[in-house]
C-alpha positions as CSV (number, residue, x, y, z in Angstrom):
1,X,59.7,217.4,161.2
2,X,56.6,215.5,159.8
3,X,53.3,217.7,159.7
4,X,51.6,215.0,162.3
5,X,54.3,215.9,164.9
6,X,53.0,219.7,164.4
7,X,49.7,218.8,165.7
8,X,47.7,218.0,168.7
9,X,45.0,216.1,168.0
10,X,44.0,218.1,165.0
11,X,44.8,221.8,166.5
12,X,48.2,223.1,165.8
13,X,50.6,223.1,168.4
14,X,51.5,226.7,168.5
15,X,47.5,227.7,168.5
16,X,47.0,225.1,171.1
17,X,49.8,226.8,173.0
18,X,48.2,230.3,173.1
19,X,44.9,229.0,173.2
20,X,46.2,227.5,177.1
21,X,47.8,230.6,177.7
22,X,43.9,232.5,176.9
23,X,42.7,230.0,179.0
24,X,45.6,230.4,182.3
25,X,45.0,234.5,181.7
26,X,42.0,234.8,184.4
27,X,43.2,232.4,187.0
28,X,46.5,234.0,187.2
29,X,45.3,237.6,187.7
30,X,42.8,236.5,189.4
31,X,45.3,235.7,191.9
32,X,47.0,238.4,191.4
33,X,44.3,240.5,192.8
34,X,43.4,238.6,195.5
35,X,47.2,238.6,196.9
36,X,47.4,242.0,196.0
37,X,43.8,242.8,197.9
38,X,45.1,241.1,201.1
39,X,48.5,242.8,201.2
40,X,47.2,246.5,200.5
41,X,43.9,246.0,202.3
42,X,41.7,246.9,199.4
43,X,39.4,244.7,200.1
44,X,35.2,243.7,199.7
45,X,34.6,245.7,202.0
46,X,36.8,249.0,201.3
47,X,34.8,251.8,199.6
48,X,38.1,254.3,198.4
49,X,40.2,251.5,196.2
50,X,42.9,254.2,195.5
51,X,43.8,255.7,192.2
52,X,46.1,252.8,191.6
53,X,43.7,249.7,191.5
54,X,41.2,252.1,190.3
55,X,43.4,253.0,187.5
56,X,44.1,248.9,186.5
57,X,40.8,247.5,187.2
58,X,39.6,250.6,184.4
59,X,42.2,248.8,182.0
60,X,41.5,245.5,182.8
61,X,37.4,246.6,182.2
62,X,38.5,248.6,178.8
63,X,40.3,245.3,177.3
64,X,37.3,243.5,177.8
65,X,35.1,246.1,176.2
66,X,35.2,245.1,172.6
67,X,35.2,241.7,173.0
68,X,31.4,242.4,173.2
69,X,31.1,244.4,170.1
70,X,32.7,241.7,167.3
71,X,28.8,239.7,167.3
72,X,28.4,240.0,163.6
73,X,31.1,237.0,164.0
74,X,28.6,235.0,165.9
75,X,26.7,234.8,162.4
76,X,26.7,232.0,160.2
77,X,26.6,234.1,157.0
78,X,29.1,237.2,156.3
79,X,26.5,240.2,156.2
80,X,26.2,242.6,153.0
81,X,26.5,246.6,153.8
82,X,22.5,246.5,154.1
83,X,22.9,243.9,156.3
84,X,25.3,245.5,158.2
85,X,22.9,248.6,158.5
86,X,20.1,246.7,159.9
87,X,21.7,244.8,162.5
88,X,23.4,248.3,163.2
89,X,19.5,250.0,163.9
90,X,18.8,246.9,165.7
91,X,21.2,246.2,168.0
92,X,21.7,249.9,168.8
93,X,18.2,250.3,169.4
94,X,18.0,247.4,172.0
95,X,20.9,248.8,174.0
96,X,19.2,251.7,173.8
97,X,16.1,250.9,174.8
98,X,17.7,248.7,177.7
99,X,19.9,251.7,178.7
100,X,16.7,253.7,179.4
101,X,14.8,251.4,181.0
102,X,17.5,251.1,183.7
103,X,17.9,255.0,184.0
104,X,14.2,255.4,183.7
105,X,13.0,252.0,186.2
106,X,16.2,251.6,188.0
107,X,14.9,249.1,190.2
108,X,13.0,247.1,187.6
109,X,16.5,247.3,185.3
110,X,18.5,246.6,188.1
111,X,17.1,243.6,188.5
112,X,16.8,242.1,185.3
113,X,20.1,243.3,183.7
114,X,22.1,241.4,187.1
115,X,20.0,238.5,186.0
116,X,20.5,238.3,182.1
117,X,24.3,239.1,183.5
118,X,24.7,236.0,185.8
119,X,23.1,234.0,182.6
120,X,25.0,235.2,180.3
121,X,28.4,235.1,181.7
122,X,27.8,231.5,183.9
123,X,26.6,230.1,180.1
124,X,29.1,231.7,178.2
125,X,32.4,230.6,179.9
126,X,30.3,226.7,180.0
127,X,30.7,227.1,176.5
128,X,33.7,228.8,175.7
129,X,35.7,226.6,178.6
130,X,34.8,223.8,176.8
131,X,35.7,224.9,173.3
132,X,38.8,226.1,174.5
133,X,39.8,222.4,176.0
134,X,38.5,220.8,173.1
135,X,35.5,219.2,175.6
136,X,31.9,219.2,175.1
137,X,30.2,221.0,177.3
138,X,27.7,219.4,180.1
139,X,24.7,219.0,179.5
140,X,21.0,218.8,181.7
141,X,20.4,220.0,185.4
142,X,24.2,220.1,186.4
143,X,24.6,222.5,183.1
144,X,22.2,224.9,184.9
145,X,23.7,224.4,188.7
146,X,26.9,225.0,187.0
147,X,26.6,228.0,184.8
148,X,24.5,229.7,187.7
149,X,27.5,229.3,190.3
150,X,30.2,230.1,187.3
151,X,28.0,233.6,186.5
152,X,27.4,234.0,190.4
153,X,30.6,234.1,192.0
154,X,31.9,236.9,189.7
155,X,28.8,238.9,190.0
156,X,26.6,238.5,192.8
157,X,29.3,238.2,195.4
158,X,30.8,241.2,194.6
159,X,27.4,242.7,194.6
160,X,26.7,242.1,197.6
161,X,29.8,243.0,199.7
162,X,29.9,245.5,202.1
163,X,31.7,247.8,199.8
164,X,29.0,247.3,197.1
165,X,25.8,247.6,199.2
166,X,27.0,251.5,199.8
167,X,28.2,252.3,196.9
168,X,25.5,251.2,194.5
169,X,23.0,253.0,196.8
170,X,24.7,256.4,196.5
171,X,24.6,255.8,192.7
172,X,21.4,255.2,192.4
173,X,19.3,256.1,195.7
174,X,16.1,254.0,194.9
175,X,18.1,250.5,194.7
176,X,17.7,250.9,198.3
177,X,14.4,249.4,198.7
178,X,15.8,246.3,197.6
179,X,18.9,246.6,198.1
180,X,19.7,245.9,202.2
181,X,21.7,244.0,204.6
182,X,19.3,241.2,205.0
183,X,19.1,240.8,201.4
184,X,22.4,240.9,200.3
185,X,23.2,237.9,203.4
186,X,20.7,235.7,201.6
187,X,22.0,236.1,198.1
188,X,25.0,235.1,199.7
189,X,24.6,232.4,201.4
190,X,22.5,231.2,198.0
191,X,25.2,232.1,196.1
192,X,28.0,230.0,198.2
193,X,25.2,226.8,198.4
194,X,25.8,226.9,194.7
195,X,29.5,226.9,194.3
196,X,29.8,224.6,196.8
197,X,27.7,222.1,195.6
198,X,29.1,222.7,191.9
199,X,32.5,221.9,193.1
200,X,31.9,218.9,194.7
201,X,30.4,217.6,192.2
202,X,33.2,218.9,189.3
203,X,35.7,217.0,192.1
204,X,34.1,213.4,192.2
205,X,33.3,213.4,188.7
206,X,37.2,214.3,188.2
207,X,37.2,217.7,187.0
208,X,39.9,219.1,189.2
209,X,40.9,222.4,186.8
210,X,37.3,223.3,186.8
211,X,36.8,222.9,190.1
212,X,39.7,225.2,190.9
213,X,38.7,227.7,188.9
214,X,35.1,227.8,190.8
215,X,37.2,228.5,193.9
216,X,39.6,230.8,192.1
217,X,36.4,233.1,191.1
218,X,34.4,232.5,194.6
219,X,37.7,233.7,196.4
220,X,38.1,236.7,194.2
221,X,34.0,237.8,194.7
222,X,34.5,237.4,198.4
223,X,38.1,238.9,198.9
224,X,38.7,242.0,196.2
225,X,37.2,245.4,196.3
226,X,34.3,244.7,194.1
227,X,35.1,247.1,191.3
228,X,38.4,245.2,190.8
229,X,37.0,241.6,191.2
230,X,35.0,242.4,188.1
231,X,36.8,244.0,186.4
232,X,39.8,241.5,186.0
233,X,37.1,238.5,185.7
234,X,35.8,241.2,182.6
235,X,38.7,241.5,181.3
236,X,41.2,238.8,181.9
237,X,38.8,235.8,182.1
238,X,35.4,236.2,180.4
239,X,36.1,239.2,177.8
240,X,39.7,236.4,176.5
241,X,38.0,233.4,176.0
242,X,35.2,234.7,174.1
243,X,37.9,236.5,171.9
244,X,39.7,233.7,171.7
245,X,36.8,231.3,170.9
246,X,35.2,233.7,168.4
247,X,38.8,232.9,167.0
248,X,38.9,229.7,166.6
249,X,35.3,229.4,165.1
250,X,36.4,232.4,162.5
251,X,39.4,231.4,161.2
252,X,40.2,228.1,162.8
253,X,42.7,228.6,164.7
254,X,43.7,230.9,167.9
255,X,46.6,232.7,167.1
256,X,47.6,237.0,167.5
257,X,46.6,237.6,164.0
258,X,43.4,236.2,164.7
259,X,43.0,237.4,168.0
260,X,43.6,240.5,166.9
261,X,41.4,240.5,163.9
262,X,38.5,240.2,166.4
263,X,40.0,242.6,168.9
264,X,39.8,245.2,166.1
265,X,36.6,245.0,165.7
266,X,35.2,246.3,168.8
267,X,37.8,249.8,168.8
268,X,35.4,251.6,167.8
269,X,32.9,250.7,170.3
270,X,35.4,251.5,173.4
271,X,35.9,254.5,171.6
272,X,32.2,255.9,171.6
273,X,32.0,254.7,174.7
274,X,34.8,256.8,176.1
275,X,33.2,259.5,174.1
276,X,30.0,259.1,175.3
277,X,30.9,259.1,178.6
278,X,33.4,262.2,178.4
279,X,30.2,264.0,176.9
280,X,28.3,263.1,179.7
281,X,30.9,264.5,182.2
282,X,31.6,267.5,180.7
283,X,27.6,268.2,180.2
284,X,27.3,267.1,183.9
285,X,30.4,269.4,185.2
286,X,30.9,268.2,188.9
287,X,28.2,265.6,188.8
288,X,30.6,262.5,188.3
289,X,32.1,263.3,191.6
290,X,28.0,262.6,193.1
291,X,28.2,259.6,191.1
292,X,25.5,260.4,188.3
293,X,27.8,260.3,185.5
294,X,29.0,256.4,186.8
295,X,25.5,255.3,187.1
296,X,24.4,256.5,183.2
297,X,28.3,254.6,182.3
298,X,26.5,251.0,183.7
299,X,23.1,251.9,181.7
300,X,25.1,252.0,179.0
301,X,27.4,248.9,179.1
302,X,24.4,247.3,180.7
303,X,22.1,248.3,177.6
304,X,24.6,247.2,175.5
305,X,24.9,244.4,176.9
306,X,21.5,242.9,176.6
307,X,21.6,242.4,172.3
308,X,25.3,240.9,172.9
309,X,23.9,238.4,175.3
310,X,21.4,237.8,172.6
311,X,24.4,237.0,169.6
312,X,26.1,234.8,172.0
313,X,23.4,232.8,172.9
314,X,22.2,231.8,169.7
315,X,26.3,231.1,168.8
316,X,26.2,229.5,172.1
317,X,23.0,226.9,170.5
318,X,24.7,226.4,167.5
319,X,28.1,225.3,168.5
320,X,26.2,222.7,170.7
321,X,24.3,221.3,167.9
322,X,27.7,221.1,166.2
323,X,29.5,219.1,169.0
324,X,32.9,220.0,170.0
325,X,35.2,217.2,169.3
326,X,36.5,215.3,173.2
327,X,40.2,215.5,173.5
328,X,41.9,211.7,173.5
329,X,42.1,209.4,177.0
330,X,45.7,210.4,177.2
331,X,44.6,213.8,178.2
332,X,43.2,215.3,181.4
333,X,39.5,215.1,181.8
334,X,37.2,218.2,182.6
335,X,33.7,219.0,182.6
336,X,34.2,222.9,182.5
């Protein structure tokens, strides 16, 4: 067998092969969980999930947990070991300072974390989509309409189902001045204008997988028990195809050695912050059951969150200015 009959279009055939199966990971549990929301009746708007769900949406969240903490791989230069200990004081010192200002201003932090949040996740999986189909990513207003609906549906409408609107309020009482029925119906109805409109526009400009996957995410938000919508969009969608993007831009191709190679990375960042958290509850003694060991958990990923979205961004810039190379004509079309 020649070489040339090995590739596709530049990509190896076996890396091209896993980087699809990345790529079909968040659409298939995505249905998953809705199928499985529907026939249990853990739903949006059921507040006990069950240990069961609770217990899978926890791993589906902890395998998309270090995906976040592999950014030095977002750099264009391999760091030194001082380098490495200043982007360590850095970048622990945002997360910190983020993960105080939500405990400290909840409302304020609130806020502005969901914001970054939508941002970060709608632009991220523009980018990484399109890396991961060999497209390049669009470009102008629809980029915007598009990444907002794409970081929408898998935030805000959990967010604001009935499920949600109770429970964030007994973790954190003071949400509740901005936090209401009236509100949470007019994100909605915001947030459904956008997918909407997204998807009929990804339909008559031929992008039929991306608009499917639109639907896939806005019928997951509406239908699963929020905890579990995000977490399998965390972990199974978002938290892969950055993985297996930061891949493909490491070593040049996607394959388990090199997915793994960035997987390893973040270990020790799911470690602390199982540690953290078991310090917290065992300081706390019965206050997890009130909810105040939960709430300090989402300062935390939230703080840390706020340097990563910072890392991806600028990779985000970069890759653009780079192009990604179009697959042929021969090959389905998509804008995602």
């Amino acid at each position: 067998m020649s070489v040339a009959s090995t590739q596709v279009h530049g990509q190896p055939v076996r890396s091209r092969n896993l980087a699809m199966v990345v790529f079909n990971l968040g659409p298939i549990f995505a249905w998953i969980a809705i199928i499985a929301s529907l026939l249990t009746q853990v739903t949006s708007s059921s507040i006990d999930i069950g240990p069961i769900p609770a217990a899978l949406a926890l791993i589906a969240l902890a395998l998309g947990i270090p995906h976040g903490a592999a950014d030095n791989l977002t750099l264009v230069n391999t760091l030194s070991w001082r380098g490495w200990i200043r982007l360590s004081i850095v970048y622990t010192s945002i997360a910190a300072a983020a993960a105080l200002l939500i405990i400290a201003f909840p409302v304020i932090g609130f806020i502005l974390v969901i914001a970054m949040t939508v941002w970060h996740f709608g632009t991220g999986d523009v980018q990484a989509t399109a890396e991961l189909e060999g497209q390049t990513a669009p470009i102008g207003k629809f980029r915007i309409l598009y990444a907002m609906a794409l970081g929408s549906a898998p935030v805000l409408l959990p967010l604001t189902s009935p499920a949600a609107l109770s429970t964030v309020v007994s973790l954190e009482p003071t949400l509740a001045a901005i936090y209401s029925n009236p509100v949470t119906a007019i994100i909605r109805g915001v947030v459904l204008a956008l997918i909407v409109i997204s998807i009929v526009v990804l339909i008559s400009q031929g992008a039929l997988r991306s608009a499917f996957e639109l639907f896939t995410l806005a019928v997951l938000g509406l239908v699963a028990s929020p905890f579990i919508a995000f977490a399998v969009y965390f972990g199974f969608w978002h938290a892969a195809r950055h993985t297996a993007r930061l891949a493909q831009a490491t070593t040049g191709a996607i394959n388990m050695r090199s997915l793994a190679s960035v997987t390893k990375i973040g270990i020790p960042s799911l470690l602390g912050f199982i540690g953290i958290l078991a310090g917290v509850t065992i300081y706390l003694g019965d206050a997890p059951l009130s909810g105040t060991v939960l709430w300090i958990g989402l300062a935390i990923v939230w703080g840390l969150t706020v340097p990563h979205m910072w890392f991806v961004s600028r990779f985000d810039q970069r890759l653009r200015a780079e192009g990604i190379p179009k697959r042929q004509p021969s090959q389905p079309q998509s804008l995602s």
